[in-house]
Chimera marker file (.cmm) of the C-alpha trace (Angstrom):
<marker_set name="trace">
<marker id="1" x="203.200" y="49.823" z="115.238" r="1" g="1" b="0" radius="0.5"/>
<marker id="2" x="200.559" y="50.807" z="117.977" r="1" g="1" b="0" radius="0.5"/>
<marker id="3" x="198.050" y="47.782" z="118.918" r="1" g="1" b="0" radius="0.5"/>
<marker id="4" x="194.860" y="51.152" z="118.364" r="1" g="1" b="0" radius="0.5"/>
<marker id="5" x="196.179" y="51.967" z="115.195" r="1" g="1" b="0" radius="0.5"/>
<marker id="6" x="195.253" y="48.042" z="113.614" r="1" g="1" b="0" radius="0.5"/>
<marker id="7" x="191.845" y="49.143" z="114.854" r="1" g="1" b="0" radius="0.5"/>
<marker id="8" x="191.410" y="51.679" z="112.228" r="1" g="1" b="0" radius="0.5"/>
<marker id="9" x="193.676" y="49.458" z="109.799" r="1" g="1" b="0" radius="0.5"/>
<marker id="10" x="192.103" y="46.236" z="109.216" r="1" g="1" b="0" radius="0.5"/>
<marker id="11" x="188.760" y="47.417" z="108.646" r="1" g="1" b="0" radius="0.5"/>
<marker id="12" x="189.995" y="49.951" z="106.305" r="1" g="1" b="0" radius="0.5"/>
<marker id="13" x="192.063" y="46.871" z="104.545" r="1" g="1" b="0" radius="0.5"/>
<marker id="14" x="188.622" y="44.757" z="104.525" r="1" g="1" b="0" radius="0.5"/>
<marker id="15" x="186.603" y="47.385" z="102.895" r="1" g="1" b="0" radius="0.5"/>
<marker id="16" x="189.486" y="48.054" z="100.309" r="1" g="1" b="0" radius="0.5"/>
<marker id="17" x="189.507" y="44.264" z="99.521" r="1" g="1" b="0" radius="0.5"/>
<marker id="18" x="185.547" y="43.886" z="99.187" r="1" g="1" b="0" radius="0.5"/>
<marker id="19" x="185.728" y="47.054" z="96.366" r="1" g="1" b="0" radius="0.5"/>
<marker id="20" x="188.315" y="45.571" z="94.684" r="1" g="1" b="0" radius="0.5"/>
<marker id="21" x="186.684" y="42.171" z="94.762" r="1" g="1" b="0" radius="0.5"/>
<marker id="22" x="182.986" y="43.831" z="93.837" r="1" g="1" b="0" radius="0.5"/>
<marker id="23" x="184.896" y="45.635" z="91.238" r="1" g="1" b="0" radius="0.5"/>
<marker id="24" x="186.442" y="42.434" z="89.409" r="1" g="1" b="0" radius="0.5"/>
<marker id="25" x="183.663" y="40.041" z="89.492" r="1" g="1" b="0" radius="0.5"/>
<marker id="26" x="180.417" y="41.840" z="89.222" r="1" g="1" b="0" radius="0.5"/>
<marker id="27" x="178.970" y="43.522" z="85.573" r="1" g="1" b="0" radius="0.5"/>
<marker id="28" x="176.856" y="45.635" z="86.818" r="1" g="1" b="0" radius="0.5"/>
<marker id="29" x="177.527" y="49.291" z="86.370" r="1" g="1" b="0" radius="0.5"/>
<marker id="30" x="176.082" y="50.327" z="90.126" r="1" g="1" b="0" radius="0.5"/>
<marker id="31" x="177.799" y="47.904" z="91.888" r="1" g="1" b="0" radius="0.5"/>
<marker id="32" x="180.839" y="48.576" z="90.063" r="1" g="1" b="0" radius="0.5"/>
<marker id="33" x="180.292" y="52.372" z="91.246" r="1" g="1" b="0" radius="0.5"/>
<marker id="34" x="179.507" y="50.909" z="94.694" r="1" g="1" b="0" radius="0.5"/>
<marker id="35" x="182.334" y="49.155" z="94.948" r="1" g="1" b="0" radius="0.5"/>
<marker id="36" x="184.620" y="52.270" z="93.618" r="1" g="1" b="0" radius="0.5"/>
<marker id="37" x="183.408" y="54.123" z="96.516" r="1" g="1" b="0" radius="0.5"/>
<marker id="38" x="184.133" y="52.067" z="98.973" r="1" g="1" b="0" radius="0.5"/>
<marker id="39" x="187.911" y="51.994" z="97.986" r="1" g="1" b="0" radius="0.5"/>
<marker id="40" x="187.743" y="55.601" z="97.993" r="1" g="1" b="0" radius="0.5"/>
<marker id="41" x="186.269" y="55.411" z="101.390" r="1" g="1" b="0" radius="0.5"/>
<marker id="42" x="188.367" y="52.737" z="102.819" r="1" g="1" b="0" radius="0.5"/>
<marker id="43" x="191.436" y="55.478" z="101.374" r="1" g="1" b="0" radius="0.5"/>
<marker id="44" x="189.922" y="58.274" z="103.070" r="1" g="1" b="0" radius="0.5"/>
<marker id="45" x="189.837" y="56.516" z="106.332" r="1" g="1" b="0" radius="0.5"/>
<marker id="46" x="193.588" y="55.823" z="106.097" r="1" g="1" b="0" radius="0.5"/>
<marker id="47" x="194.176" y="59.379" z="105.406" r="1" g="1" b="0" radius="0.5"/>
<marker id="48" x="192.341" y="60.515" z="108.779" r="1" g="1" b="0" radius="0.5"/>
<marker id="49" x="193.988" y="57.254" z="110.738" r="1" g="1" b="0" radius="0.5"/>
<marker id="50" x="197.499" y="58.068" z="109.798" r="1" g="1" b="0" radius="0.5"/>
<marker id="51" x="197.298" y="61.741" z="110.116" r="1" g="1" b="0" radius="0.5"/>
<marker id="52" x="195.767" y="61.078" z="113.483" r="1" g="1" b="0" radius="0.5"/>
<marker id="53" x="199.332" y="59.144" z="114.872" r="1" g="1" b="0" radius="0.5"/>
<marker id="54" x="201.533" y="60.373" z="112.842" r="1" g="1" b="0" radius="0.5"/>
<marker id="55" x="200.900" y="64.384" z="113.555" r="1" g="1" b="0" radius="0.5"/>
<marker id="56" x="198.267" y="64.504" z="116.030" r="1" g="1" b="0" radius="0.5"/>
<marker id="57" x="198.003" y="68.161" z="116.272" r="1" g="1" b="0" radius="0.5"/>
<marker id="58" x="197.518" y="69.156" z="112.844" r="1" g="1" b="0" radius="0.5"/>
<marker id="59" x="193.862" y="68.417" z="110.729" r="1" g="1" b="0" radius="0.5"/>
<marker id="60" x="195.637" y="68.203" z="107.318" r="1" g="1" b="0" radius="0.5"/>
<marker id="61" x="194.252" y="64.108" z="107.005" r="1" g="1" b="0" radius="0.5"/>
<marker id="62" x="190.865" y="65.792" z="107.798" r="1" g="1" b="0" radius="0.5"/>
<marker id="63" x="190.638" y="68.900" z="105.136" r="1" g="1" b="0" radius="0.5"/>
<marker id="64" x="191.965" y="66.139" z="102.605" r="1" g="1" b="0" radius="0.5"/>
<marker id="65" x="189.748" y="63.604" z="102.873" r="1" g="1" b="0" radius="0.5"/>
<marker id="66" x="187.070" y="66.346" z="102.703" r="1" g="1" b="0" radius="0.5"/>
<marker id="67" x="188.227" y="67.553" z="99.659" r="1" g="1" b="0" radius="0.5"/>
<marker id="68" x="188.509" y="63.616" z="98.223" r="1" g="1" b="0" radius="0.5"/>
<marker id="69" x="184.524" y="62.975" z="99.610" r="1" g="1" b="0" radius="0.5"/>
<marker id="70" x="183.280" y="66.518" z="97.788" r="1" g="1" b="0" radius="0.5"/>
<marker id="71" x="185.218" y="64.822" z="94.466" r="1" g="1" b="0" radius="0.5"/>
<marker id="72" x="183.666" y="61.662" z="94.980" r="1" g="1" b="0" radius="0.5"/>
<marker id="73" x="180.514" y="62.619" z="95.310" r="1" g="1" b="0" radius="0.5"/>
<marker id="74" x="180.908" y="65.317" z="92.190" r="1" g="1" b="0" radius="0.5"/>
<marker id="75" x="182.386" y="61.695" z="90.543" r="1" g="1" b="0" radius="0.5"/>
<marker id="76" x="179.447" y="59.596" z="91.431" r="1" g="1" b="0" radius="0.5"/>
<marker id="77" x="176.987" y="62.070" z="90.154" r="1" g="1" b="0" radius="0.5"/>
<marker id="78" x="178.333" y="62.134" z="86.865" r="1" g="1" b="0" radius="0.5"/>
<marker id="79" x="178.830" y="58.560" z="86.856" r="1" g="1" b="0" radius="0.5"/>
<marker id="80" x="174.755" y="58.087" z="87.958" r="1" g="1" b="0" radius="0.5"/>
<marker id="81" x="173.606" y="60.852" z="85.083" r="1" g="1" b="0" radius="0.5"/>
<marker id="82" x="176.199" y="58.465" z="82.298" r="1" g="1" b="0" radius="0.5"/>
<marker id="83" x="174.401" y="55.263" z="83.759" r="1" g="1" b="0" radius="0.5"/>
<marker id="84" x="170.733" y="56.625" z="83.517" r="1" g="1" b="0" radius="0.5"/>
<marker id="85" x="171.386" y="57.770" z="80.046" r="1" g="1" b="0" radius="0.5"/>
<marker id="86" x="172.940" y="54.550" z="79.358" r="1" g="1" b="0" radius="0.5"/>
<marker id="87" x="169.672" y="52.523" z="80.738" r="1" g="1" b="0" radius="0.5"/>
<marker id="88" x="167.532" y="54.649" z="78.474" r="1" g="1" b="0" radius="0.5"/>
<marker id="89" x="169.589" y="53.488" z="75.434" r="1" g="1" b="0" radius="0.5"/>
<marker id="90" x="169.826" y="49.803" z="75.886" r="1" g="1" b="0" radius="0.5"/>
<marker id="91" x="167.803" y="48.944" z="78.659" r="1" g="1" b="0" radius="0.5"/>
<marker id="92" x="169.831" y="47.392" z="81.535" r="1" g="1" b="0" radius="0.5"/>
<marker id="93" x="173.000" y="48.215" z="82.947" r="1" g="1" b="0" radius="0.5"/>
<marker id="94" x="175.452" y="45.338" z="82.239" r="1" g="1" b="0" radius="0.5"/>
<marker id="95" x="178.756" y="45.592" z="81.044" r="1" g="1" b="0" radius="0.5"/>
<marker id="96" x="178.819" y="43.339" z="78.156" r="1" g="1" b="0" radius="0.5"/>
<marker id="97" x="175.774" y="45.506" z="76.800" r="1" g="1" b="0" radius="0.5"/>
<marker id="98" x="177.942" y="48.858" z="76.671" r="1" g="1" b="0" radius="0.5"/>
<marker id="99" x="181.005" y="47.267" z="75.225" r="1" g="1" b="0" radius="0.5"/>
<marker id="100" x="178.525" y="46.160" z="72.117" r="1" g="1" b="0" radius="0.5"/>
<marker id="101" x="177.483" y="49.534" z="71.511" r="1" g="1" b="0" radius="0.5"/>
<marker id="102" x="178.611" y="51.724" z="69.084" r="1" g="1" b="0" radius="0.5"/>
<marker id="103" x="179.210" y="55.330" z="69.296" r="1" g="1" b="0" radius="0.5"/>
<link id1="1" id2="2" r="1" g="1" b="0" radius="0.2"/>
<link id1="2" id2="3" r="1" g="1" b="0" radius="0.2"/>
<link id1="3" id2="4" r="1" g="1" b="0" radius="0.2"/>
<link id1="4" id2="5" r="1" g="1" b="0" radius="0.2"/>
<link id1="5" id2="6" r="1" g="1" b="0" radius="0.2"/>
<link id1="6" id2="7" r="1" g="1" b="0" radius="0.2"/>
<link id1="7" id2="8" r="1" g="1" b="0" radius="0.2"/>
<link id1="8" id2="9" r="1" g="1" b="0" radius="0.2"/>
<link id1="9" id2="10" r="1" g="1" b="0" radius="0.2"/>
<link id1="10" id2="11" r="1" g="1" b="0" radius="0.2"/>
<link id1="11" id2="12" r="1" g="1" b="0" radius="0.2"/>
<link id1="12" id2="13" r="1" g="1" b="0" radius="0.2"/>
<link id1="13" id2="14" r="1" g="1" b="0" radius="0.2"/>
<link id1="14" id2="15" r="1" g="1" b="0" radius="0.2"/>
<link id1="15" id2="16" r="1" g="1" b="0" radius="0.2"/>
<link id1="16" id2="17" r="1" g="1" b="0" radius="0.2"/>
<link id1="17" id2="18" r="1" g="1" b="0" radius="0.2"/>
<link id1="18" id2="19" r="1" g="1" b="0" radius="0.2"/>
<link id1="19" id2="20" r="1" g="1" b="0" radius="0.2"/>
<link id1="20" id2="21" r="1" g="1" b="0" radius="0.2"/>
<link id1="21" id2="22" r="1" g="1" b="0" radius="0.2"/>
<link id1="22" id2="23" r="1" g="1" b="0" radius="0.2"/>
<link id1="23" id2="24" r="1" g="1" b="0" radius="0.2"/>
<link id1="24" id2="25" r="1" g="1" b="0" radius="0.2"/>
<link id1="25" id2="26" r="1" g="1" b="0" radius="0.2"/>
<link id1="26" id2="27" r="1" g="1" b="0" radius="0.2"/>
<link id1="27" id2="28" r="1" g="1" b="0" radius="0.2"/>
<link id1="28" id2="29" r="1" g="1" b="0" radius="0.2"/>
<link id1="29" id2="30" r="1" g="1" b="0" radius="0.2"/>
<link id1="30" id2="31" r="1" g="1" b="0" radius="0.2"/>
<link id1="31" id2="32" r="1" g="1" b="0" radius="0.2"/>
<link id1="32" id2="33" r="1" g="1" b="0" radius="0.2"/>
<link id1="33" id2="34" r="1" g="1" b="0" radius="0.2"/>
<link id1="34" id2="35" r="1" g="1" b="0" radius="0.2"/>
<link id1="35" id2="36" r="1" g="1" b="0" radius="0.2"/>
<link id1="36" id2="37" r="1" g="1" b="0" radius="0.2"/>
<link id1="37" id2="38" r="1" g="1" b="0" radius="0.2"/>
<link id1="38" id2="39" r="1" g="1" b="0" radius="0.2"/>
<link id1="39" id2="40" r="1" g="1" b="0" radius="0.2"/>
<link id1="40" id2="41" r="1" g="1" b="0" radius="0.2"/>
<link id1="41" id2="42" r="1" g="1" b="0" radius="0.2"/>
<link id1="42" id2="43" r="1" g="1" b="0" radius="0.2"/>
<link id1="43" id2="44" r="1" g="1" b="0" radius="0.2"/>
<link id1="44" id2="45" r="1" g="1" b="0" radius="0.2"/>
<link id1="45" id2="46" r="1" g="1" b="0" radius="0.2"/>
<link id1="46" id2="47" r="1" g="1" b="0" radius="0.2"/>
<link id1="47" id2="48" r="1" g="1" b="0" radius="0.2"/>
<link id1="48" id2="49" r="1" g="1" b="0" radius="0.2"/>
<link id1="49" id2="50" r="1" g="1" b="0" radius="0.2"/>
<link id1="50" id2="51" r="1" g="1" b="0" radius="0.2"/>
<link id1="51" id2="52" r="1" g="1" b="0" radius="0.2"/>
<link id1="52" id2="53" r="1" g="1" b="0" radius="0.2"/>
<link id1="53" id2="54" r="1" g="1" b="0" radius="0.2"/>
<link id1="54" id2="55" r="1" g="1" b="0" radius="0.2"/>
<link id1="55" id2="56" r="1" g="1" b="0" radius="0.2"/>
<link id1="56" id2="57" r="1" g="1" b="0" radius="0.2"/>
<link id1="57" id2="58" r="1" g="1" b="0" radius="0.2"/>
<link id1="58" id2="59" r="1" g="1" b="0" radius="0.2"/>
<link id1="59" id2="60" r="1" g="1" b="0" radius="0.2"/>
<link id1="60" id2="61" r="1" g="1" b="0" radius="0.2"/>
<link id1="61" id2="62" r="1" g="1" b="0" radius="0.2"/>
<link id1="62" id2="63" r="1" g="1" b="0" radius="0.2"/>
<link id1="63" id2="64" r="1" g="1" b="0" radius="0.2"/>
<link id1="64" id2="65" r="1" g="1" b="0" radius="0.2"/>
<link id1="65" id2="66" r="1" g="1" b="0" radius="0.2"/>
<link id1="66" id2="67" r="1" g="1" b="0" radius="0.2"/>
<link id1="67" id2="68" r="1" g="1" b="0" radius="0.2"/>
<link id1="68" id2="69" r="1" g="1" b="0" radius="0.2"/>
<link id1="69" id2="70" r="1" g="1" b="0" radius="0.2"/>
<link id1="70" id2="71" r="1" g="1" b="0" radius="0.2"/>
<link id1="71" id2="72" r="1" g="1" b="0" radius="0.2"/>
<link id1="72" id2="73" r="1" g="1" b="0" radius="0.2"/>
<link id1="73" id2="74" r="1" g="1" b="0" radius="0.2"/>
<link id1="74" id2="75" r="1" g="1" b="0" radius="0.2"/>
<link id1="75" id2="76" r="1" g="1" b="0" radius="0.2"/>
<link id1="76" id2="77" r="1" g="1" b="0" radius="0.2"/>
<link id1="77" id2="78" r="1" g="1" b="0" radius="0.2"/>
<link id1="78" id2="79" r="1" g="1" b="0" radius="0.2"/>
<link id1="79" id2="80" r="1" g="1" b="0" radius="0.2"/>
<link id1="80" id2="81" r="1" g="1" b="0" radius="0.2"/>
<link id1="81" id2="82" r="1" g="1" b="0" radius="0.2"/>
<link id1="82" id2="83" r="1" g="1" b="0" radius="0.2"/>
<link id1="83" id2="84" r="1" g="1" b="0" radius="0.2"/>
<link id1="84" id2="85" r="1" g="1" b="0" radius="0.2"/>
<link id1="85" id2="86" r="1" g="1" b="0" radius="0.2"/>
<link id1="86" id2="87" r="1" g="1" b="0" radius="0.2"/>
<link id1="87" id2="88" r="1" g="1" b="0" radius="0.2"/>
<link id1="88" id2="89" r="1" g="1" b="0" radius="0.2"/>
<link id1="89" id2="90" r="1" g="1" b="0" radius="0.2"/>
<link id1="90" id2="91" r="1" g="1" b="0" radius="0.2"/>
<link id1="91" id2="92" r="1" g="1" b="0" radius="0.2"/>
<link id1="92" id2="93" r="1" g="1" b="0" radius="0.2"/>
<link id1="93" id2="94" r="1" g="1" b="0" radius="0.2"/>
<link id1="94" id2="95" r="1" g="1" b="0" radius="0.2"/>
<link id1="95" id2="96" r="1" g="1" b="0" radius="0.2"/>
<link id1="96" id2="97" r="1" g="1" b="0" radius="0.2"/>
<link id1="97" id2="98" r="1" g="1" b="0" radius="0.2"/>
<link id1="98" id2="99" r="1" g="1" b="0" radius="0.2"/>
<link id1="99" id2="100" r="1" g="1" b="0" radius="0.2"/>
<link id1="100" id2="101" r="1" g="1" b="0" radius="0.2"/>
<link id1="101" id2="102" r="1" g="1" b="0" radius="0.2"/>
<link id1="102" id2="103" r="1" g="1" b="0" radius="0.2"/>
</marker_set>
């Protein structure tokens, strides 16, 4: 493995690790969204590192991860417009205060 490509990797394996540890231990429903998009973010940097030394004349890593950050962002507007309408229901955005209402 090339000594640049750890460059791109271990920050991309940090971020991944702080969104999956947001994502476990916190109950709010914006940093749980937070923390989903920086997973999706550390995987979109992987896509651009390894398309980057693995083909280096081709942009397919690039038009992907553009497609994934156009999905994301469609993703975290629906997920902000089910939170909102969540906070006017109950109030706050915790966890344990969805999974006691009843639809």
């Amino acid at each position: 493995m090339d000594l640049t490509i750890l460059w791109y990797i271990v920050p991309s394996v940090i971020m991944f690790c702080a969104g999956v540890y947001g994502f476990c231990t916190r109950k709010n429903m914006i940093a749980l969204l937070i923390s989903l998009e920086l997973m999706l973010n550390s995987a979109d940097l992987n896509f651009i590192v390894f398309n980057r030394f693995l083909f280096p004349g081709t942009m397919d890593g690039m038009v992907f991860t553009l497609f994934a950050i156009a999905i994301a962002a469609a993703e975290t507007a629906v997920a902000i417009a089910i939170i909102i309408n969540i906070y006017r229901e109950i109030g706050n955005t915790d966890i344990t205060s969805v999974k006691q209402m009843k639809f």
